[in-house]
C-alpha positions in Angstrom: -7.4 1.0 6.9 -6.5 2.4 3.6 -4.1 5.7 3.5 -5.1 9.1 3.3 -4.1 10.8 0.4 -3.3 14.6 -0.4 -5.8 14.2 -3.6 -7.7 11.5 -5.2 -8.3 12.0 -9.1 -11.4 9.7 -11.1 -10.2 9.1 -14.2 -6.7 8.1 -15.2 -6.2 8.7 -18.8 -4.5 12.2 -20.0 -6.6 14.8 -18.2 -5.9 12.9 -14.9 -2.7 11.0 -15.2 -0.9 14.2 -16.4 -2.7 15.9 -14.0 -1.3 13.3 -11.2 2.2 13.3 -12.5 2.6 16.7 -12.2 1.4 16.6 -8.3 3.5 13.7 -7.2 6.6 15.7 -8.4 5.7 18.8 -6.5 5.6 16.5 -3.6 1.7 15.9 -3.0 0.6 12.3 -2.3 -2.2 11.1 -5.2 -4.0 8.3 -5.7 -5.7 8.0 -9.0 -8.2 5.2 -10.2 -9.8 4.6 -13.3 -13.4 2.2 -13.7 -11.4 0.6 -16.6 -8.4 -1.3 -16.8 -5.9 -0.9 -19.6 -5.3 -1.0 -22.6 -9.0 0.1 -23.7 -10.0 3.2 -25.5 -12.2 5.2 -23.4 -16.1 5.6 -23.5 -16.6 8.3 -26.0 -14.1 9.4 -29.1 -11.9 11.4 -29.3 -9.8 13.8 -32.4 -7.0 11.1 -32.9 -4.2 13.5 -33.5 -1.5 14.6 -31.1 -0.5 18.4 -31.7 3.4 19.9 -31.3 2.2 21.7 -28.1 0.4 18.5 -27.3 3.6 16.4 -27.2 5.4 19.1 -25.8 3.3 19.3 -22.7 3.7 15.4 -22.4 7.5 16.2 -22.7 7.5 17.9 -19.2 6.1 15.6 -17.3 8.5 12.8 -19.1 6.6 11.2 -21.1 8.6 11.4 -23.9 7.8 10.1 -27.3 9.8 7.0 -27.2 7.6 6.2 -24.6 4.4 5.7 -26.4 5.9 5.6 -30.1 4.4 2.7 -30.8 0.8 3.9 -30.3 1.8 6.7 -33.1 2.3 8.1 -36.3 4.2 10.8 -37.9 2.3 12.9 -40.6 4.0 16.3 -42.1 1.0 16.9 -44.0 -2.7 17.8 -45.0 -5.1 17.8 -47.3 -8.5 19.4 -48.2 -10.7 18.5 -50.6 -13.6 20.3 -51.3 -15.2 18.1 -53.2 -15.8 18.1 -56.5 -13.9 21.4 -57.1 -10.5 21.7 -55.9 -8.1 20.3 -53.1 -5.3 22.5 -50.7 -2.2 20.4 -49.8 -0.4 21.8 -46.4 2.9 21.3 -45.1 3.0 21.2 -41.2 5.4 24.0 -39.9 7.3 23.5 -37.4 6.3 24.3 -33.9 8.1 23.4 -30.4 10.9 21.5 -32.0 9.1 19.6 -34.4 7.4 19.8 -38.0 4.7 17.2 -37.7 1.7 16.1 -35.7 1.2 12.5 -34.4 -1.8 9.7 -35.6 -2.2 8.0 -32.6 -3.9 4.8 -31.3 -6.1 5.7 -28.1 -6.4 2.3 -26.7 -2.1 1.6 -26.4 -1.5 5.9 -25.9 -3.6 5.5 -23.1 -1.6 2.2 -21.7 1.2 3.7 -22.0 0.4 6.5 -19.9 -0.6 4.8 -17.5 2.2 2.5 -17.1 4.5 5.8 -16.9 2.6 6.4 -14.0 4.3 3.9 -12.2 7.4 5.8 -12.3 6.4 8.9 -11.1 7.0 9.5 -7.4 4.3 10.0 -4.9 1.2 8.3 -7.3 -0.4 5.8 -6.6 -2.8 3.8 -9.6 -5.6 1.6 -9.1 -7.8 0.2 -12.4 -10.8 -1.4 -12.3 -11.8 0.7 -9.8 -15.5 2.0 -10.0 -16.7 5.1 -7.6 -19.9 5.2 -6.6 -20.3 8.0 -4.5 -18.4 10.5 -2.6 -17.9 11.3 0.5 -18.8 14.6 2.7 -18.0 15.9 5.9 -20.7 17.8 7.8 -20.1 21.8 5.9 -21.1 19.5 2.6 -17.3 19.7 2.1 -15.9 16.3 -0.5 -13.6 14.7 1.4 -13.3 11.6 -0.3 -15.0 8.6 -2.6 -17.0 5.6 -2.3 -16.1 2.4 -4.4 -15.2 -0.7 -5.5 -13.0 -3.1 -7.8 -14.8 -6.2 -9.1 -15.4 -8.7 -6.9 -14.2 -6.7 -3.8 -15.8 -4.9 -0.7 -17.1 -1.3 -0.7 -13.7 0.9 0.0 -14.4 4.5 1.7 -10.9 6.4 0.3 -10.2 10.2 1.3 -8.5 12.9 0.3 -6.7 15.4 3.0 -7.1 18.5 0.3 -9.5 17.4 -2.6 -11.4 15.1 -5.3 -10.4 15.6 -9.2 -13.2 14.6 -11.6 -11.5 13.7 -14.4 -13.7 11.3 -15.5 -14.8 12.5 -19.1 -17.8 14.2 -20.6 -20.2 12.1 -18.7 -18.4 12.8 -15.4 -19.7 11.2 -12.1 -18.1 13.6 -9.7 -19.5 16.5 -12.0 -23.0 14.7 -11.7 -22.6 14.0 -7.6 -21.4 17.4 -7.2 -24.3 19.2 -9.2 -21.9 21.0 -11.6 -23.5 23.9 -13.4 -22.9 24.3 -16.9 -22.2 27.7 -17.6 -21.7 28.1 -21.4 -23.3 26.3 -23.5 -23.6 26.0 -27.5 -26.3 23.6 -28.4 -27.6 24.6 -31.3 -24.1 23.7 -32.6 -23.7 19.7 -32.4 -22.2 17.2 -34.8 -22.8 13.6 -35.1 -19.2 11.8 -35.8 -18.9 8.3 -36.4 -15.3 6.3 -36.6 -13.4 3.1 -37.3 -10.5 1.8 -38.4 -10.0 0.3 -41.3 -6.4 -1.2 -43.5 -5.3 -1.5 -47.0 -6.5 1.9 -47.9 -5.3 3.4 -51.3 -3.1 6.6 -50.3 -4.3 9.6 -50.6 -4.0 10.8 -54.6 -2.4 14.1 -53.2 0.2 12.3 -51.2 1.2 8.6 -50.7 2.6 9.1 -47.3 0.7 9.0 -44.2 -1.6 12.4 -43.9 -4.4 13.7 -42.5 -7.0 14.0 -45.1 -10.6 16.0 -45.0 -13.2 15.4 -47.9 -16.1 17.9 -47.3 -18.7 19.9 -49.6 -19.1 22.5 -47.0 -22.6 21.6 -46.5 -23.1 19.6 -43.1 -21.0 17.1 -43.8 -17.3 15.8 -43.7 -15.1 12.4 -43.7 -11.7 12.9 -42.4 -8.7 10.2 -42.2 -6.1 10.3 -39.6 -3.3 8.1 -39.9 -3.1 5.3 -36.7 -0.6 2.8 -36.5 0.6 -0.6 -38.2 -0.7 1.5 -41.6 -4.1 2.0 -40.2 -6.4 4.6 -40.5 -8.8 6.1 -38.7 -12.0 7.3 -41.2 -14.3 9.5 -39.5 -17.8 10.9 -40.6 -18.7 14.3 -39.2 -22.2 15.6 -40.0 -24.8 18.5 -38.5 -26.5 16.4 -36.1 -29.9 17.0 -37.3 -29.1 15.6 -40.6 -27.6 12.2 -38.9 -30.6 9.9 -39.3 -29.1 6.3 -38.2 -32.3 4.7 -38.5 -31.8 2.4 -36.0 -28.6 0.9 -37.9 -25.2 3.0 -37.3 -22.9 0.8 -39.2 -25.3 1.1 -42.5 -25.5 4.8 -41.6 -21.6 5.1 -41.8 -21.2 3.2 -45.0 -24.0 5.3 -46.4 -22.1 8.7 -45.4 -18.5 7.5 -46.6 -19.9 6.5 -50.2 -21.6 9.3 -50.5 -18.6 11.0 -51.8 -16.2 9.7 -54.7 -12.8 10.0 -53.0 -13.8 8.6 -49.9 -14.9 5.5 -52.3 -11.4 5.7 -54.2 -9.8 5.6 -51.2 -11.7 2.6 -49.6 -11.9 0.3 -52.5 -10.2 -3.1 -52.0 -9.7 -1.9 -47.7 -11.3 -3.2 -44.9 -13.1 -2.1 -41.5 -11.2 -3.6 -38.7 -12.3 -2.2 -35.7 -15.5 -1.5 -33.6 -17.5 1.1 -35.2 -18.0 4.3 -32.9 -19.6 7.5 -32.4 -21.4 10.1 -30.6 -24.9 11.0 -31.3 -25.1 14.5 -30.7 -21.5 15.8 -29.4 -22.2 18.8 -26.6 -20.1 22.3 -26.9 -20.1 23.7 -23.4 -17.9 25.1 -19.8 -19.0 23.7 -16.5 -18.1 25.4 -13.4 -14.4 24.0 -12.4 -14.6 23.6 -8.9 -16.4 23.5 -5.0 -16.2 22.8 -1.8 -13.6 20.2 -2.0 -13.9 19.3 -5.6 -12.5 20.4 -9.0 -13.3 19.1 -12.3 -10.2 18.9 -15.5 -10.6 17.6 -18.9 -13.7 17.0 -20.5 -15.0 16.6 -17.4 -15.0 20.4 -17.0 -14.8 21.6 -20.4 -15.4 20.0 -24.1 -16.3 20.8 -27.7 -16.7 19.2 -30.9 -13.5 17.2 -32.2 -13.1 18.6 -35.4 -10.3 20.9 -33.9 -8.7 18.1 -32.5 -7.8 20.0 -29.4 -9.5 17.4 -27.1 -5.7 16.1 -25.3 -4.3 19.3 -25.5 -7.0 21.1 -23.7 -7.1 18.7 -20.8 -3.1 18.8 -20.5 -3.0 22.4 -20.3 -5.8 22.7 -18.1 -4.0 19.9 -15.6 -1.0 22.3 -16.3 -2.1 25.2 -14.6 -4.0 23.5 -12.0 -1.4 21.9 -10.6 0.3 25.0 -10.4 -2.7 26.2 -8.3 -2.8 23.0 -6.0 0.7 22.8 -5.3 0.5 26.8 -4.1 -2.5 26.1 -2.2 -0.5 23.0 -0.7 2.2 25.2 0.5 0.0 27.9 2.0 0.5 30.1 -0.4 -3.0 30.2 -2.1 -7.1 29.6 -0.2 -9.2 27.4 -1.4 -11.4 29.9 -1.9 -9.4 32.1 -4.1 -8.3 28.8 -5.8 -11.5 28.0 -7.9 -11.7 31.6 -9.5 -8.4 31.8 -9.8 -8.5 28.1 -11.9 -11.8 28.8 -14.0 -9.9 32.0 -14.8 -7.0 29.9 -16.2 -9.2 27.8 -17.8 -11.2 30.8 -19.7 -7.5 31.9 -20.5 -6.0 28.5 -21.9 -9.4 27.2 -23.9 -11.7 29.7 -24.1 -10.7 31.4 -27.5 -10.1 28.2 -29.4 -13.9 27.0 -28.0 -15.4 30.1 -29.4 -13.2 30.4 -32.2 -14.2 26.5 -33.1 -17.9 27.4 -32.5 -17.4 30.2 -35.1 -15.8 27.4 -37.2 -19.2 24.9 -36.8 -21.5 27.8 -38.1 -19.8 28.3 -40.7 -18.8 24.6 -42.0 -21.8 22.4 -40.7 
């Protein structure tokens, strides 16, 4: 018979393993699983760029840089170019100790993260590990999931205080549970498309590594973030009603990136190396955080367009201060049902002025 646990969490990359960490030190028992096993990048994009208060969030649950410094880069600056009139260099102040933001590589951050799991008391990991339903008791209360690992029996697993969908835009606990969106900005969407690619030319503003934007301010963007081994990420971002793949993406994304001059200087002479992704139409929007039984964190609850890169930071602050809530519910010391409010009020208080402010940003830029 399998155990009981205090919580089970879907979804075991940052939203949810931070998320876990944070329980299993304030003494609750989790079990977290994850449909993939790792290293893999996860089923829809992401901003690759790790913020100050991004890194310093990972600090306190101890994953420190060393940690994953392999997966990263270092970049102290930033360019603009609004091309073909002028360019804006930037110098990263410093913020939480340090004056630069990380390039990362999702596929081996992600690993990492995972493996640090291991080492944090009262957590349990299981990859590979699909759900396909969950479990109620007889008030419609979750209790608990449904599920398999390839290859292996149905499991019935449950969870003494709750299920945690942190299973991404596309959540399947958000879809079992019925989750209401409750904002929503759709007539706001990009269409982003990414790859890596090597032996690019530096940037003509700067040689080092540094995050570079090429836009006209008309709809449409390509943006470099630095990854590792002297990779780089080159991203197109364009109004999603001007994103006509016809049928062939990777034509599409060759199309957009030549369409501007130093995006060609840049790219002459490198190569493409990895799988080329994207997002068709890339949803702005709030779902309600939590039920009878159930909570959502991350983009499971909560995401926006990437171009603020605030994707990993949202969903660590957001597993911030709802551990804070569980743990006081754990102790007594909060309801359930003054729980929820009490986390989609956090929630509203952590992201909801970057969303909007963002949203302001997307009018104005696509």
């Amino acid at each position: 018979m399998s155990a009981i646990h205090d919580v089970i969490i879907v979804g075991g990359r940052p939203a949810g393993a931070a998320l876990a960490a944070r329980l299993g030190a304030g003494g609750l028992s989790v079990l977290v699983i994850d449909k993939a096993r790792f290293p893999s990048s996860p089923e829809v994009p992401s901003c690759p760029v790790l913020y100050a208060g991004t890194m310093a969030l990972l600090d306190e649950i101890g994953f420190t840089e060393d940690l994953y410094a392999h997966a990263v880069t270092r970049v102290r600056a930033g360019v603009i170019m609004v091309e073909p009139y002028f360019h804006t260099r930037m110098i990263l102040p410093e913020f939480f100790g340090r004056n630069y933001v990380c390039g990362f590589e999702r596929a081996a951050f992600d690993a990492a993260l995972w493996a640090h799991l291991a080492r944090s008391p009262g957590v349990t990991r299981r990859a590979g590990f699909r759900v396909d339903s969950l479990l109620r008791d007889d008030a419609g209360r979750v209790t608990g999931i449904t599920g398999a690992e390839e290859g292996k029996p149905p499991e019935s697993l449950r969870a003494r205080l709750c299920v945690i969908g942190a299973d991404g835009r596309h959540s399947l606990v958000a879809r079992k549970v019925e989750a209401r969106v409750i904002e929503d900005c759709s007539d706001r969407t990009s269409t982003c498309h990414f790859a890596e690619w090597e032996d690019l030319a530096p940037c003509p503003v700067d040689p080092e590594p540094i995050l570079q934007i090429v836009t006209r301010c008309r709809g449409e963007s390509v943006l470099f973030f630095p990854s590792t081994s002297g990779r780089v990420h080159v991203a197109t971002h364009v109004r999603s009603d001007r994103a006509d793949t016809g049928g062939d993406p990777q034509q599409y994304y060759r199309r957009r990136l030549d369409g501007f001059a130093a995006v060609r200087q840049r790219l002459t002479g490198a190569r493409q190396v990895g799988e080329l992704l994207g997002v068709k139409k890339i949803a702005n929007r709030f779902r309600e955080a939590g039920g009878p039984g159930w909570l959502l964190v991350g983009d499971a609850v909560h995401h926006k367009d990437p171009v603020d890169g605030q994707g990993v930071y949202d969903a660590l602050i957001e597993g911030k201060r709802l551990a804070e809530l569980l743990l006081a519910a754990h102790h007594g010391a909060l309801t359930w049902d003054a729980l929820v409010p009490a986390y989609a009020r956090a929630i509203e208080e952590e992201t909801g002025g970057m969303f909007r402010a963002t949203m302001q940003r997307l009018a104005r830029e696509l």
